[in-house]
VMD Tcl script that draws the C-alpha trace (Angstrom):
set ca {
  {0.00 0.00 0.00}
  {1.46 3.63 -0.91}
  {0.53 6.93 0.96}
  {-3.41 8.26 0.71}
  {-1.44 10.27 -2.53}
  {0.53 7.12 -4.07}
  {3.63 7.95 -3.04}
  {5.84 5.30 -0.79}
  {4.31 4.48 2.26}
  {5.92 6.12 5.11}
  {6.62 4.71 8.44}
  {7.43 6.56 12.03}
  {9.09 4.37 14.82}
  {9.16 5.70 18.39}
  {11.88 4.46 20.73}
  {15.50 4.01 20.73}
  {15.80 0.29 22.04}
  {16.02 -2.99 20.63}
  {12.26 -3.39 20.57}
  {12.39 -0.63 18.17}
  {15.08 -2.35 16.49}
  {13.22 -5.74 15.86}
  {10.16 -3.68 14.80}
  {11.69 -1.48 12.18}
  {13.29 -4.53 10.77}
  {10.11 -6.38 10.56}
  {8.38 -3.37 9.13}
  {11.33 -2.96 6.52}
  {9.92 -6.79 5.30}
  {6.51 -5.85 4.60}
  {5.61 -6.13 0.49}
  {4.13 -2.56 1.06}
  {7.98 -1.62 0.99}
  {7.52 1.41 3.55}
  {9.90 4.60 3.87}
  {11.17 4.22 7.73}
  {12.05 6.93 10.33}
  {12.87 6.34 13.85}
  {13.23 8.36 16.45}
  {15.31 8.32 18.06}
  {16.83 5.40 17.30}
  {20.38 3.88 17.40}
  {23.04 2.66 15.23}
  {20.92 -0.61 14.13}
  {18.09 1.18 13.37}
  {20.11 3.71 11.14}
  {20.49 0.71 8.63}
  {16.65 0.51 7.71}
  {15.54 4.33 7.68}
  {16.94 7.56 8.92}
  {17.13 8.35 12.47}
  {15.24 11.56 13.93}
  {16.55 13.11 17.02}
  {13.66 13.33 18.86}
  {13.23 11.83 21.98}
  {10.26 9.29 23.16}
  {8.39 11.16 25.47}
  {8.40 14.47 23.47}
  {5.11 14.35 22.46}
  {4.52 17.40 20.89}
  {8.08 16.86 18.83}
  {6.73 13.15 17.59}
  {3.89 14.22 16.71}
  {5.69 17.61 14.43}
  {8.01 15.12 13.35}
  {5.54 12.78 11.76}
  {3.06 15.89 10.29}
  {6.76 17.18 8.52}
  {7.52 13.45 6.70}
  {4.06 13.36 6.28}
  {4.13 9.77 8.61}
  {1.36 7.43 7.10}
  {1.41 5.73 10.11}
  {3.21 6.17 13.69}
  {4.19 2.57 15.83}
  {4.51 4.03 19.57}
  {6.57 0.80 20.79}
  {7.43 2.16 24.47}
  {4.94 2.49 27.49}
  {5.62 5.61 28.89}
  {4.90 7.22 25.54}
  {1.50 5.67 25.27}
  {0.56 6.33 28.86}
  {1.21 9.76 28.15}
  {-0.94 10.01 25.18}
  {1.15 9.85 22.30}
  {-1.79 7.69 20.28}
  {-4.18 10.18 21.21}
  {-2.07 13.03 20.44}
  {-1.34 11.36 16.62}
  {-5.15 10.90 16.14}
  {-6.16 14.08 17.36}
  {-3.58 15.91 14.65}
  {-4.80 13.80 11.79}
  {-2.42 10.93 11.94}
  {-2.72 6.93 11.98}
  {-0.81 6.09 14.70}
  {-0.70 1.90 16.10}
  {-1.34 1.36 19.98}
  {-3.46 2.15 22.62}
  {-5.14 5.30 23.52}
  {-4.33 6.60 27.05}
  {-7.42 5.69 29.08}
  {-6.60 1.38 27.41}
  {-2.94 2.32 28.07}
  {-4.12 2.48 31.89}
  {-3.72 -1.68 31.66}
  {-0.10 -1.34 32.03}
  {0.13 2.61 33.38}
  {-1.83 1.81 36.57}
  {-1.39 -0.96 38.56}
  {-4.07 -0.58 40.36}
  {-6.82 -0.20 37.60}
  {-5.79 -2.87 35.93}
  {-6.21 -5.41 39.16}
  {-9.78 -4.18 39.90}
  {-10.02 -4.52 36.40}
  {-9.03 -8.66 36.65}
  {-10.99 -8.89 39.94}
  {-14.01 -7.29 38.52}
  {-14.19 -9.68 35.74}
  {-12.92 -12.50 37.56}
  {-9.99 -13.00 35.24}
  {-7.84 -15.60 37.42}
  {-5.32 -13.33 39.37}
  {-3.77 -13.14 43.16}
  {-6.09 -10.92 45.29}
  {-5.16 -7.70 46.61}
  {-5.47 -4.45 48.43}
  {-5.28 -1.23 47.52}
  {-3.51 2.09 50.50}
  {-2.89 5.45 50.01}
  {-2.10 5.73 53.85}
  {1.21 4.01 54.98}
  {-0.88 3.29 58.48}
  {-3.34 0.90 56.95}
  {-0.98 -0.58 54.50}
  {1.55 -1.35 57.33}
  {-1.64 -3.15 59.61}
  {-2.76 -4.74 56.73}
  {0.80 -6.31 55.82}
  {1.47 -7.05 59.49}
  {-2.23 -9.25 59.55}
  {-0.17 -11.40 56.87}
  {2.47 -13.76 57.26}
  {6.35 -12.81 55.95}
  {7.04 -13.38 52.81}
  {3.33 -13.95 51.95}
  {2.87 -10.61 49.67}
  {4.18 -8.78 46.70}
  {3.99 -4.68 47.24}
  {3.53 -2.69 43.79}
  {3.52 0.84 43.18}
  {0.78 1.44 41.01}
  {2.34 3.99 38.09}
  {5.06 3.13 35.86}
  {8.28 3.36 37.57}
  {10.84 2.08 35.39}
  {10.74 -1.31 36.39}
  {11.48 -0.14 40.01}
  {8.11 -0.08 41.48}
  {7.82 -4.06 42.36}
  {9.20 -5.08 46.06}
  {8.83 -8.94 47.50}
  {9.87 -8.27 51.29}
  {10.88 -11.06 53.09}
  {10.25 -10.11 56.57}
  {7.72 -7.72 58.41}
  {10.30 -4.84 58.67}
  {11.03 -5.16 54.66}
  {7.44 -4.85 53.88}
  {7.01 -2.06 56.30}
  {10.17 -0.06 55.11}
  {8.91 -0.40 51.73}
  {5.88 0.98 52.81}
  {7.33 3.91 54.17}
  {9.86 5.05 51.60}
  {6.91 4.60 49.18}
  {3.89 6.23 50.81}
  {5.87 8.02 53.38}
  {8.74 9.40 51.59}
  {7.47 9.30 48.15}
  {10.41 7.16 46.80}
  {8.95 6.95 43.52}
  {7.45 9.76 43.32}
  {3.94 9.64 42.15}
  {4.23 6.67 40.51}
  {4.12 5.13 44.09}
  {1.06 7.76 45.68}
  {-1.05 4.76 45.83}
  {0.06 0.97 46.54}
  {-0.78 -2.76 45.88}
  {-0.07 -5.26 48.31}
  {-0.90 -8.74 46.68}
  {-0.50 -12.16 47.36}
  {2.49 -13.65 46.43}
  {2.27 -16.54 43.73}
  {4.29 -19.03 42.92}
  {5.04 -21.57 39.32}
  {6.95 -20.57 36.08}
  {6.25 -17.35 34.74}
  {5.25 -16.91 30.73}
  {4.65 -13.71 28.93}
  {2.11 -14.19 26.39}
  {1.64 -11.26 23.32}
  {-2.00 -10.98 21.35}
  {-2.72 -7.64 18.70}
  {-5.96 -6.67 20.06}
  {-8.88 -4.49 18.52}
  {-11.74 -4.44 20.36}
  {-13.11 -7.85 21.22}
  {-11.11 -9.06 17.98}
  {-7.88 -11.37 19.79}
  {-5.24 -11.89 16.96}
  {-3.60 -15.92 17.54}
  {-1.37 -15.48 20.41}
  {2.63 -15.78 21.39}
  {4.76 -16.82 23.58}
  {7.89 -16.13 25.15}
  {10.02 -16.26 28.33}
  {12.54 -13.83 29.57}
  {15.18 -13.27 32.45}
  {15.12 -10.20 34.35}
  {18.04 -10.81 36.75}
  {21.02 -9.81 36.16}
  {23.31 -12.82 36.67}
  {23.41 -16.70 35.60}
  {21.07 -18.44 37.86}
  {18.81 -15.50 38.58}
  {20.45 -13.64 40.92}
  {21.49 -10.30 40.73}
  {19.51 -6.77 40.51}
  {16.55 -6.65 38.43}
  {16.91 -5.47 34.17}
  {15.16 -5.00 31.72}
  {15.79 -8.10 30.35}
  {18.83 -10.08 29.30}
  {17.74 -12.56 27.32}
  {14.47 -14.74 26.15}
  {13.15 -17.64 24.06}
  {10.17 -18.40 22.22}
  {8.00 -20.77 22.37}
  {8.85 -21.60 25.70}
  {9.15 -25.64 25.92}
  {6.27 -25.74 28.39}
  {4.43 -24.27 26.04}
  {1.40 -26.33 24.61}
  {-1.95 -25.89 22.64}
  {-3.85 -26.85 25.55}
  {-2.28 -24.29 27.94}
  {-2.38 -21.91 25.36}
  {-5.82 -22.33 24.71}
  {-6.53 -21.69 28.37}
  {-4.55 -18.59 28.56}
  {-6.85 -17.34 25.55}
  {-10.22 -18.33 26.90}
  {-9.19 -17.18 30.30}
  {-7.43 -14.50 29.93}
  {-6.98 -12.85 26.91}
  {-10.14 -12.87 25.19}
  {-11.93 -11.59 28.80}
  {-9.74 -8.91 28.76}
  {-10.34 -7.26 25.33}
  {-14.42 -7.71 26.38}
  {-13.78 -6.30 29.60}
  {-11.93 -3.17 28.13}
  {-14.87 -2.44 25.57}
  {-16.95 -2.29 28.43}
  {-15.25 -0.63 30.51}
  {-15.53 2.29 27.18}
  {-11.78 2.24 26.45}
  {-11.42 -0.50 24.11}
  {-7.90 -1.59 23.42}
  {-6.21 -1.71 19.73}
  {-2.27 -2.34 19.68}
  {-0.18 -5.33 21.39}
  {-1.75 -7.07 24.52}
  {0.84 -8.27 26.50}
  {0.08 -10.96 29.55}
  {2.49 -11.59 32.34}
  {1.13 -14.48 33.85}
  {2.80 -17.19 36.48}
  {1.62 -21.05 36.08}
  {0.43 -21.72 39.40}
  {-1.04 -24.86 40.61}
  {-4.28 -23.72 40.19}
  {-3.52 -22.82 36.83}
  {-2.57 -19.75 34.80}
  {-2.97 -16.17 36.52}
  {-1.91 -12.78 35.54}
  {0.72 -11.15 36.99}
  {0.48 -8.41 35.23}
  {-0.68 -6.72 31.51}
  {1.15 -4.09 29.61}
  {-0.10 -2.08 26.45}
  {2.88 -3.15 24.10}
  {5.74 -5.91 23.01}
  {8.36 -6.67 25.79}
  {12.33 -6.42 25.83}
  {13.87 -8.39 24.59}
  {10.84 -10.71 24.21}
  {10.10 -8.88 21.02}
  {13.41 -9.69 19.16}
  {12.15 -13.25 19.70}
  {8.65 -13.44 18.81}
  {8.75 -10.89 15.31}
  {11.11 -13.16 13.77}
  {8.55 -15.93 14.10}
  {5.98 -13.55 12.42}
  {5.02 -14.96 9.04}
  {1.83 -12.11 8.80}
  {3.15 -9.00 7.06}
  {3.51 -6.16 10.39}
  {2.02 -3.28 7.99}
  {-1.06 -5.63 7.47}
  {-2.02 -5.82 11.05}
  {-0.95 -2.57 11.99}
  {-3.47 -1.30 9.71}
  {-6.01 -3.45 9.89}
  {-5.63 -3.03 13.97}
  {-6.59 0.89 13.47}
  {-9.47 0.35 10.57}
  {-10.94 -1.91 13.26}
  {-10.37 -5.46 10.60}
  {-8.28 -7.29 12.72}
  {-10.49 -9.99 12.12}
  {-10.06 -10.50 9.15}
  {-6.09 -10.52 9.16}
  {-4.57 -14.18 9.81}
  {-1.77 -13.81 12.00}
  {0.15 -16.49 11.51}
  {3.50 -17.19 13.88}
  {6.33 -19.63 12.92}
  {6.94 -22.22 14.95}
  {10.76 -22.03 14.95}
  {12.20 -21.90 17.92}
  {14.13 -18.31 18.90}
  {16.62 -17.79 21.32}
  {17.90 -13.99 22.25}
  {20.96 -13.20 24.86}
  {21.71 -9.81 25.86}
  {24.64 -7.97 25.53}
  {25.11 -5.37 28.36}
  {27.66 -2.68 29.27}
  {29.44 -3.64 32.86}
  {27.66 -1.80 35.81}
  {24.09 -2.07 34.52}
  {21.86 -1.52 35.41}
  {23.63 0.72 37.73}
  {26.09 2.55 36.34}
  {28.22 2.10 33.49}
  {30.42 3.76 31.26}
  {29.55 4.43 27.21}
  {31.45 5.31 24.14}
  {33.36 1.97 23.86}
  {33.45 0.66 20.29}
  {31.65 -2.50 19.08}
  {33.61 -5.04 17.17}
  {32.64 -8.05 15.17}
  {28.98 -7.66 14.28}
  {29.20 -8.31 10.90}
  {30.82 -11.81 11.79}
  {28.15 -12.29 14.22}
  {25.34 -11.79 11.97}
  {26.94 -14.57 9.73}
  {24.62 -17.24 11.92}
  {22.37 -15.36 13.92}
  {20.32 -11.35 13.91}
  {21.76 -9.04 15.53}
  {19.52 -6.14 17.35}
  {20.88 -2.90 18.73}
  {19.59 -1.28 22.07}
  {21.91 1.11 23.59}
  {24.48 1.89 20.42}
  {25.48 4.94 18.95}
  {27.59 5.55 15.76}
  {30.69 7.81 15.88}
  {31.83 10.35 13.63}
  {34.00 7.84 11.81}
  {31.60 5.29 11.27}
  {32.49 2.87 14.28}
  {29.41 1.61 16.60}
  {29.95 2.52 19.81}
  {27.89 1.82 23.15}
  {25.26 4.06 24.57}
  {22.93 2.52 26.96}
  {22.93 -0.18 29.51}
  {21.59 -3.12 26.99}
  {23.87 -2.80 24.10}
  {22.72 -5.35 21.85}
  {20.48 -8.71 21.41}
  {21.38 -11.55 19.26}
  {19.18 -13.78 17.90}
  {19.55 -17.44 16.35}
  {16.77 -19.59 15.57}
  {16.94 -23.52 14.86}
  {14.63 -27.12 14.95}
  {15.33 -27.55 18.82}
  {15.83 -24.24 21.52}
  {19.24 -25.77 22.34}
  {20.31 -25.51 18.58}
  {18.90 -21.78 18.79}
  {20.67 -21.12 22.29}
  {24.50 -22.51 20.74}
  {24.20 -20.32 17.66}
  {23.07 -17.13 19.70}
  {26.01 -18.01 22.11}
  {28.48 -18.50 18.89}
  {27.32 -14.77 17.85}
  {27.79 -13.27 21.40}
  {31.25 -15.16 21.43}
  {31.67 -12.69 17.95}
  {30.89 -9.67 19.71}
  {32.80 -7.72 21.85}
  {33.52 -4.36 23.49}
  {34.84 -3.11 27.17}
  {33.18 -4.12 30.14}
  {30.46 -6.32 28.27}
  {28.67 -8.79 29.99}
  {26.04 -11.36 29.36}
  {24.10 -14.58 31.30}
  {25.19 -17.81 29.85}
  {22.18 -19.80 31.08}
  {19.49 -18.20 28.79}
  {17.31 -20.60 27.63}
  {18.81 -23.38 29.71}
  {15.49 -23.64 32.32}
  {13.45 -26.79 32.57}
  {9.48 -26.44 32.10}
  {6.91 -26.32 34.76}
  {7.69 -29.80 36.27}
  {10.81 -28.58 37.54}
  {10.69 -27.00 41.01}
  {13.65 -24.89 42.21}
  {13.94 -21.87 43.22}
  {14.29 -20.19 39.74}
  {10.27 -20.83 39.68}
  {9.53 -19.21 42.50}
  {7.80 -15.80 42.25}
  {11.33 -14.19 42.92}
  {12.55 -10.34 42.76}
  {12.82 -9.73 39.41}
  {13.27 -12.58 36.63}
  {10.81 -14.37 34.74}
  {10.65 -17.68 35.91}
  {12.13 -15.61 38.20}
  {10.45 -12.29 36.63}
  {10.28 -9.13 38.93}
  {6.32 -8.99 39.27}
}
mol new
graphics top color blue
foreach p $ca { graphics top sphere $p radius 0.5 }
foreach p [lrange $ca 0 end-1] q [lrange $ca 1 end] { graphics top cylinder $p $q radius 0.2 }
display resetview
């Protein structure tokens, strides 16, 4: 499809990460051949479109941006971007723009609206309670026993807002700083204190348009920091799709269950939800229950589901905004994916940037290589910029032929003060029960909650 005047279709990414990355690339394969631009982008994305230095959560620069290249359609791929608007921003100047208004964006932007949301409509979840005052959430967590609850903030906080105390004076200093001392800011004004769960954790991804549920995906990904999930929490260093627990029976559960309840339940709620459903959920005994949703693709789950996308992205995109999604077949390979992070030393505290990059090219010999946190210097050399540098991707027949030829490409790569987990992909399914499958701080399957 060309522009609304037949020119070539024209294509506006926002982010920087390798999300974006993944996206853009599967965007570049669409038969509709789009003109890309993404902004702000990184050295990766440079390949497949031009860059726009513009950052995410400039709204009123995205949305100048796209009017000036005359965008055809905008793909907001971060959160905070649509829980600020963006979508709504796009529509309201006259542009197409993929993913969910503000008030659906509330699924992942509020913790708290989205659990009434699950209790109201008895989607299977952990029960909680909801304090504003530090008093009442303190006597509440003290009528519990340790260990027995998960305390979220209820805004987006940069994957910071998630705590699993321990002990009685954990929960309560987490209360405090929180409620007390505003440690979040106002992402943490109001609380959650939940029940903690415990199983394997999954994250399952749907394109949604109203009541319409595209065929779902799944993935799992490792949040800690360090080989046997230990470590601080991350964004994510590494994932693999389909997970090998993964069936057609506990996938059709998650759909009847879950997914489709939640698209009905957000059209009558009156903020019906178009873009990428995403489903944190933990395998408990008593089944499948949510965790948590968010209102987009994950990272670095996304560089290993879009690879098994055999639907052209344009397609859906559009037909997710025209309200057809219906009629769109999404199809997903079922190759499996493996992706391992590369990450600068010191994240994700601090860390230094500017170091070059070498041996990409050999790398992507056997496997894709997505950029996150890279930069490209004035002589041409990519350099780092972030925290999560790169992802690379293999896929093969088994996810232990995928996970060698990701580690082969990593083994490629190099620059100062990288680091990586060597056990991605390694975990045993549900049946196994150690302490990776506990509902830990912060990995999936260990996944901060």
């Amino acid at each position: 499809m060309s522009g609304p005047d037949n020119r070539l279709m024209k294509i506006l990414v926002v982010g920087s990460g390798g999300r974006e990355h993944v996206i853009a690339w599967k965007l570049a394969q669409s038969r509709h051949r789009p003109q890309l631009f993404i902004a702000p982008g990184n050295a990766g994305t440079a390949s497949l479109g031009e860059n726009i230095p513009v950052k995410a959560m400039d709204l009123d620069g995205m949305v100048a941006a796209a009017k000036q290249r005359r965008a055809d359609l905008v793909f907001v791929a971060p959160d905070d971007p649509l829980g600020a608007g963006m979508v709504d921003r796009m529509m309201n100047a006259g542009v197409r723009a993929f993913g969910p208004t503000a008030a659906a964006a509330r699924i992942e932007s509020s913790k708290v609206w989205a659990k009434q949301l699950l209790l109201k409509y008895r989607m299977p979840t952990a029960h909680a309670e909801f304090f504003d005052d530090p008093a009442r959430a303190v006597l509440y967590e003290a009528s519990r026993p340790p260990g027995s609850v998960v305390i979220k903030a209820d805004g987006l906080a940069a994957g910071k807002g998630v705590f699993l105390p321990e002990t009685y004076g954990d929960a309560t200093e987490t209360i405090e700083a929180l409620l007390g001392r505003h440690s979040l800011g106002r992402a943490g004004d109001r609380i959650l204190i939940e029940d903690r769960m415990y199983g394997p954790e999954v994250s399952v991804f749907a394109f949604v348009c109203g009541e319409s549920v595209s065929a779902e995906v799944a993935a799992c990904d490792y949040k800690r920091a360090h080989d046997d999930d230990i470590g601080p929490n991350t964004g994510g260093m590494g994932a693999c799709s389909p997970p090998e627990f993964w069936t057609t029976e506990l996938a059709a559960r998650v759909r009847s269950e879950i997914l489709i309840p939640a698209a009905a339940a957000m059209v009558n709620e009156g903020c019906s939800f178009k873009g990428v459903l995403f489903a944190g959920l933990m395998l408990t005994a008593d089944g499948p229950k949510v965790v948590e949703f968010n209102a987009r693709l994950g990272d670095p789950e996304a560089q290993v589901i879009l690879p098994r996308l055999e639907t052209d992205l344009v397609d859906i995109c559009e037909a997710v905004i025209d309200g057809t999604l219906s009629r769109i077949p999404v199809r997903w390979g079922g190759r499996p994916h493996v992706g391992v992070v590369m990450a600068s030393g010191g994240y994700p505290g601090k860390y230094q940037t500017g170091y070059p990059v070498t041996g990409i090219n050999e790398a992507a010999k056997g496997a894709l290589i997505f950029h996150a946190g890279t930069a490209t210097s004035a002589g041409g050399q990519v350099t780092t910029n972030g925290g999560r540098v790169l992802t690379a991707v293999a896929s093969a027949d088994t996810i232990g032929g995928a996970r060698r030829s990701a580690y082969n490409a990593v083994a490629s790569i190099s620059f100062t003060d990288a680091y990586y987990r060597h056990d991605i992909a390694t975990r045993a399914g549900p049946a196994e029960e150690s302490p990776r499958h506990r509902q830990t701080a912060g990995t999936k399957g260990g996944r901060r909650q």
